[in-house]
C-alpha positions in Angstrom: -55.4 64.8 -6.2 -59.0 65.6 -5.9 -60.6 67.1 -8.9 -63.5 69.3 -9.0 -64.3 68.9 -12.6 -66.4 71.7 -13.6 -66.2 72.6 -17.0 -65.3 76.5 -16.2 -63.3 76.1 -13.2 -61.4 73.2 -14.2 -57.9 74.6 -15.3 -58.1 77.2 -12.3 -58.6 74.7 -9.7 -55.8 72.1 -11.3 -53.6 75.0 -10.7 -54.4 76.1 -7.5 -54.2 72.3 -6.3 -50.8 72.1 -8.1 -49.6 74.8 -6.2 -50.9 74.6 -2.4 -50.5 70.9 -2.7 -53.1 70.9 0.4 -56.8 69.8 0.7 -59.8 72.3 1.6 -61.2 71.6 4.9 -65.1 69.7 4.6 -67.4 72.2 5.3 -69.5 69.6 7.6 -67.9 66.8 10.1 -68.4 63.2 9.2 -70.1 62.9 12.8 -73.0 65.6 11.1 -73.7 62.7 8.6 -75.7 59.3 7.7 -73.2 56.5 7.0 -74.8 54.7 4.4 -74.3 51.1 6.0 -72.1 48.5 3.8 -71.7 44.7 5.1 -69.0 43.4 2.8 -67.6 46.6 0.3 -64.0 47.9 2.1 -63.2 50.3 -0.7 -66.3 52.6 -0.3 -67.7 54.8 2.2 -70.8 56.8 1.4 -71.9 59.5 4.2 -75.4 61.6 3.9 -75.8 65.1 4.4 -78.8 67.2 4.2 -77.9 69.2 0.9 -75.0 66.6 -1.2 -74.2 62.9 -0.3 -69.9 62.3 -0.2 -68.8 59.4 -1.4 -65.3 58.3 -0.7 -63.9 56.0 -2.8 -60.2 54.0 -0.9 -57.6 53.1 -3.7 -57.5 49.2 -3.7 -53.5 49.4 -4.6 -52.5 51.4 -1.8 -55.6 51.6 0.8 -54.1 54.0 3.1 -54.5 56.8 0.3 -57.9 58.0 -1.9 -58.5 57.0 -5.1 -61.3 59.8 -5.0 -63.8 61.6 -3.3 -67.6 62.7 -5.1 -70.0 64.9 -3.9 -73.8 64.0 -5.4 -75.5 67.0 -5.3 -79.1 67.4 -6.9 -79.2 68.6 -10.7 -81.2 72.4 -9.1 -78.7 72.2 -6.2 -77.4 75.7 -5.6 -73.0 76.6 -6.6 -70.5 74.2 -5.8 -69.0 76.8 -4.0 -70.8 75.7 -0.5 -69.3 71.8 -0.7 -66.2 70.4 0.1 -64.0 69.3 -2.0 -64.6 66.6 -4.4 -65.7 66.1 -7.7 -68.9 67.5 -7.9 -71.8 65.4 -9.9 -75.5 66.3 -10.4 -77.7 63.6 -9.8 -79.5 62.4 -11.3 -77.1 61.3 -14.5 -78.8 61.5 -17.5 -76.3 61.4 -20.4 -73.4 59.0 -19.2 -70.8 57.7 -20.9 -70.4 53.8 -19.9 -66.8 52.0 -20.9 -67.6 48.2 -20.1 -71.0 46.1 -20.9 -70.7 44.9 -17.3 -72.4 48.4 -16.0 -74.1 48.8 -19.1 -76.5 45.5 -18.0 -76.5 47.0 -14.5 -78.0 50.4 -15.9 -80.5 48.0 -17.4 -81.3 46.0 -14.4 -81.8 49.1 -12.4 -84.4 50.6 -15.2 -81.9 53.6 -15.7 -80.7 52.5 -18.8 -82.0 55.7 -20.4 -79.6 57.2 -18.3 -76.6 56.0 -21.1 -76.1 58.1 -24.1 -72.7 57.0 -25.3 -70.4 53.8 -24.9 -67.1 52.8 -25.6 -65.8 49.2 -27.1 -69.3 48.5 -28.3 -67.7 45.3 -30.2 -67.1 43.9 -26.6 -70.9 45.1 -25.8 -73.3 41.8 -25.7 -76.4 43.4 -24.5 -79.1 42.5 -26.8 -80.7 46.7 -25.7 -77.8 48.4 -25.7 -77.2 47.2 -29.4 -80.8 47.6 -30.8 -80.3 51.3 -29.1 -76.7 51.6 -30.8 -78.2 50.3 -33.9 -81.0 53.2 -34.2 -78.9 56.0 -32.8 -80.2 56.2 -29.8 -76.7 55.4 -28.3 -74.1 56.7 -29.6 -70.8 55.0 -30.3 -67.9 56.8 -28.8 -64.9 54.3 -30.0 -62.8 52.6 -28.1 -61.9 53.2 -24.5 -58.3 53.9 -25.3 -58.5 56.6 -27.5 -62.5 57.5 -27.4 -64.0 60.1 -29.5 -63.5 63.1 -27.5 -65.7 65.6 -29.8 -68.5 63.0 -29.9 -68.5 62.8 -26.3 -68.6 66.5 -25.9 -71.5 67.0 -28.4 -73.5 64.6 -26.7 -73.1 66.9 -23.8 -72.2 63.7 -21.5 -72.7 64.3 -17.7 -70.3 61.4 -16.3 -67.7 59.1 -17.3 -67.8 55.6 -16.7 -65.3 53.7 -16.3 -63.1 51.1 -14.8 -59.6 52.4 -13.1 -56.4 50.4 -13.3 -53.2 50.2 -11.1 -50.4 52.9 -12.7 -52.6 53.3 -15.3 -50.8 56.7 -16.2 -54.3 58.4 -16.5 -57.0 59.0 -19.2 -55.9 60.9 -21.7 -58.2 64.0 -23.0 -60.9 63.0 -21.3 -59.7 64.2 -18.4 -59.4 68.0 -19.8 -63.3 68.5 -21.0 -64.7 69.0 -17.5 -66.8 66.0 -17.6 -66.9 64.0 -14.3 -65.6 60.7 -14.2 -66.7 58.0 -12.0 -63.8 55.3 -10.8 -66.1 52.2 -11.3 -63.6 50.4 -8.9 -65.8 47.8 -8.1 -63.7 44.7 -9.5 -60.9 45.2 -6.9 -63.0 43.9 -3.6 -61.9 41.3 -2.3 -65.3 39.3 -2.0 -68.1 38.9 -4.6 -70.9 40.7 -2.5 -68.6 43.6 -1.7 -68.5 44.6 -5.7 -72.0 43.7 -5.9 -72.6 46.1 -2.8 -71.8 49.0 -5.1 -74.4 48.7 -6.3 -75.9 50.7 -3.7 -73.5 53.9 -5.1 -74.5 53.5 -8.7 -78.3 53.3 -7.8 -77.9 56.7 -5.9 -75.7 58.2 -9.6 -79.0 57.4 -11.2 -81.6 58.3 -9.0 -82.2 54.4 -8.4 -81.3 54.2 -4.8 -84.3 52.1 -3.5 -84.3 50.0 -6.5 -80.9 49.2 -6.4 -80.9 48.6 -2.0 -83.7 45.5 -2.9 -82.0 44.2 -5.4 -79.1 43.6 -3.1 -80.4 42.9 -0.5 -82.0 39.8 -2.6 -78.5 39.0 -4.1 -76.8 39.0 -0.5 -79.4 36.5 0.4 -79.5 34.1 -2.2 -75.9 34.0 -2.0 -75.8 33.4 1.7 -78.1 30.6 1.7 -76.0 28.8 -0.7 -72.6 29.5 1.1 -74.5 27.7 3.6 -74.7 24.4 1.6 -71.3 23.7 1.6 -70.2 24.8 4.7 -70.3 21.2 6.3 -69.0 19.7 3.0 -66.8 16.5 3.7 -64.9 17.1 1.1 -62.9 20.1 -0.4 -62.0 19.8 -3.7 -58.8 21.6 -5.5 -59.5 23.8 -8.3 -57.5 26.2 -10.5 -58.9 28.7 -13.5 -57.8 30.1 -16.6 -55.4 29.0 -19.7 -52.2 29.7 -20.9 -52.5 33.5 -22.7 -49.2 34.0 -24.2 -46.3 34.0 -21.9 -48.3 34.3 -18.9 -51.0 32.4 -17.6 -53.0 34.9 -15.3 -54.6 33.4 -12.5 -57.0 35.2 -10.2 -55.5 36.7 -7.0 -55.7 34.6 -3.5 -58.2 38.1 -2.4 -60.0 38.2 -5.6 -63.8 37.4 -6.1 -63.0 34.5 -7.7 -61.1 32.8 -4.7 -63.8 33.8 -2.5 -65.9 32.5 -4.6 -64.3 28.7 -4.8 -63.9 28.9 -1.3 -67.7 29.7 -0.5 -68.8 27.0 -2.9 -66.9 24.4 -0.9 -63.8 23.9 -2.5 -59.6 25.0 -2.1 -58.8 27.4 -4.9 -55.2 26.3 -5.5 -53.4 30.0 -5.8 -55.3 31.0 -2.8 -52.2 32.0 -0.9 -51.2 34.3 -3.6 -51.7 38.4 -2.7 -54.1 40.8 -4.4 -57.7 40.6 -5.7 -56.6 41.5 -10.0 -55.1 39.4 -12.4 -51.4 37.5 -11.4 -49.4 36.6 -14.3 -47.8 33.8 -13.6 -45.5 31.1 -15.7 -46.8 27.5 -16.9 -44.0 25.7 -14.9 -45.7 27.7 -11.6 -49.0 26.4 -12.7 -48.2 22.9 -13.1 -46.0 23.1 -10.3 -48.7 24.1 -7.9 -52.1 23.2 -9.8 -51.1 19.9 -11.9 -52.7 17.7 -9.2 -55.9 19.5 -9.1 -59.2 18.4 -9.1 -61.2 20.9 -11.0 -60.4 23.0 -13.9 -62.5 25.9 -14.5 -62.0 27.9 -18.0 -63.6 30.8 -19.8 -62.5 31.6 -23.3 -64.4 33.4 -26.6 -65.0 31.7 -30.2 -67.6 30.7 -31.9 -67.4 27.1 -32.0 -67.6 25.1 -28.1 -63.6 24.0 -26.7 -63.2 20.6 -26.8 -60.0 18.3 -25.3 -58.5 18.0 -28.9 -58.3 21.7 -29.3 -57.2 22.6 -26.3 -54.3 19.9 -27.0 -53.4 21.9 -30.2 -53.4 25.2 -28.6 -50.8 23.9 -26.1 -49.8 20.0 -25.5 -48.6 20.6 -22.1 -52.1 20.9 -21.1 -52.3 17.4 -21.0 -50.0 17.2 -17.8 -53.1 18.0 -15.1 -54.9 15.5 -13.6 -58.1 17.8 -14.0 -57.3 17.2 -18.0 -56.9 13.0 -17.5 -59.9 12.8 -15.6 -62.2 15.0 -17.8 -63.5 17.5 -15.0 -62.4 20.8 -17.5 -65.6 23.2 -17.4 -65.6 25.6 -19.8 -67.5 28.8 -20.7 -67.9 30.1 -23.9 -68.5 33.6 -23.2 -69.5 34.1 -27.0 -72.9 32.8 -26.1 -72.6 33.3 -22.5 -73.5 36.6 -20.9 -70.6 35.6 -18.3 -69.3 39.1 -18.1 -72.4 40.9 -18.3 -73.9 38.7 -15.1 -71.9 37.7 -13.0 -70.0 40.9 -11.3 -73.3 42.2 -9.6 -74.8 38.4 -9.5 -72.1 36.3 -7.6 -74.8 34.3 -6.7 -75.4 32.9 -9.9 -72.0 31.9 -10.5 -71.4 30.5 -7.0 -75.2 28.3 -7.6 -72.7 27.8 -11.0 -69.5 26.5 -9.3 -71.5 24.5 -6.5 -73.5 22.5 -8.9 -69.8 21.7 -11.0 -67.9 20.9 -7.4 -70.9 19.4 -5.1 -73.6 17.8 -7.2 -74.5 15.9 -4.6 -75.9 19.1 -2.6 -77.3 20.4 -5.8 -78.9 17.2 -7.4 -80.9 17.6 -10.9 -79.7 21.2 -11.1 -78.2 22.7 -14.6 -75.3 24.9 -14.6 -76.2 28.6 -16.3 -72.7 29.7 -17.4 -69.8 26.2 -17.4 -70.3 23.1 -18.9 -68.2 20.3 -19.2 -65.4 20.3 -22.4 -65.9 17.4 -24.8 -64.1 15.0 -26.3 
């Protein structure tokens, strides 16, 4: 259901909706508009109009329905009233409330990061700025994202809500019930790396960043591009698989994730590649070594102070042992303790696919130093 989430028309329009279970009619046909023009993004459509910009937003776990619809209007814009329907937000934001570090950094790189007045799960936070400016109060620290500090967030007089949606999620709790927009950063559900990146192109327009944030991609899709093209007549495809045993489960990327688009782009056959989805699969260790125990590669990410090595991984789980990627010593790992893996990567594919190339093909990238993986030790 769309919301229009105005702080004194909220509970009158929740009922209203409840009750016609119908959609208003857009004041203005899509054929009166600008389509903002995206290459590789499928769960976005952005569409100009002389007084708001609509921003339609598909749900990645069942694409032939909305996840939601936003209508960027100016901040002196006149009443909502004259706009369809859709969650209205003023732009520029000024007083947002970010949930993950990954658009945190991208606030920075777009120079908006002024723009952020509150976050949530500041212990998962690496940015060096955003801690200095959590540090001298000039970002406030709203708890965690599960249960955030509702009052804290209402005295700051937040603007927007950012955060990332997930797949029966159940909702947000109270935050949705203070009339604060909030933004469905649903980025990390395309299906290839520059279609997240390409949202990019929706967050610079929340902050007022548009042209900034149209170069930046536009240097992202190239770099990117031109090293897809290094491997593309590789004579040789290596196997790869990801991840470790967490628990019960060992969650593998999706075969329409980033990540598998990624492997395949850097010249390689990411092992779970037929698998469906572009989130997290949970999968069993039999499955794994089943499928992945005669692969090449073994790419790993993992948090702790000290650098994985081949005896520890041995006492976290013997099995381990079983791959061939383990007997002949091609584990990459990235200790994303010291590694602003996270932070980078999601709007920066290319860096991690310059990352994965130099790991799988350093023939094509001779004398080159990987930024985020390096190889686990003895």
């Amino acid at each position: 259901m769309h919301k229009i989430l105005s702080a004194h028309i909220v509970t009158i329009v929740l009922l209203l909706s409840a009750c016609s279970g119908g959609s208003r009619t857009s004041l203005h046909h899509d054929t009166d508009a600008d389509t903002v023009k995206f290459s590789y993004a499928e769960n976005i459509r952005i569409l100009k109009f002389n007084d708001y910009t609509k921003v339609e937003l598909r749900n990645p776990w069942d694409t032939l329905k909305s996840l939601h619809t936003y209508i960027l209007t100016s901040n002196d814009a006149p009443h909502e009233g004259k706009f369809p329907e859709g969650t209205i937000i003023h732009t520029p934001i000024s007083r947002s409330i970010v949930y993950s570090s990954v658009h945190c950094s991208l606030m920075d790189e777009l120079n908006a990061i002024s723009s952020i007045s509150g976050v949530c799960d500041l212990g998962y936070i690496n940015h060096p700025k955003i801690k200095e400016l959590c540090s001298n109060g000039k970002i406030s620290d709203c708890g965690s994202s599960m249960s955030p500090d509702i009052e804290k967030i209402i005295d700051l007089n937040a603007d927007a809500v950012m955060l990332s949606p997930f797949e029966n999620s159940g909702g947000y709790g109270r935050i949705e019930n203070i009339g604060i927009p909030i933004i469905e950063c649903a980025d990390y559900m395309e299906t290839s790396p520059l279609g997240r990146a390409e949202w990019i192109k929706f967050y610079g327009m929340l902050v007022g960043k548009e042209k900034t944030a149209d170069s930046l991609f536009c240097i992202i899709e190239k770099q990117y591009n031109q090293l897809k093209q290094k491997t593309h007549n590789v004579k040789s495809r290596p196997t790869v698989i990801t991840e470790l045993k967490y628990s019960s489960a060992w969650y593998v990327p999706g075969g329409q994730s980033t990540m598998a688009k990624l492997i395949d782009d850097a010249g390689a056959n990411y092992i779970f590649s037929y698998t469906k989805g572009s989130g997290s699969i949970p999968l069993s260790f039999e499955t794994v070594l089943d499928k992945g125990q005669k692969a090449d590669f073994w790419l790993i990410k993992y948090n702790q102070k000290t650098y994985k090595t081949y005896s520890e991984l041995e006492k976290d789980y013997s099995p381990y042992k079983n791959f061939d990627a383990w007997k002949n010593k091609r584990i990459f790992g990235c200790n994303t303790s010291y590694v602003n893996y996270y932070e980078d990567t999601p709007f920066h594919p290319e860096s991690l696919l310059r990352d994965i190339i130099i790991i799988l093909h350093p023939e094509i990238m001779a004398n080159e130093n990987t930024k985020y993986f390096t190889p686990i030790e003895d």
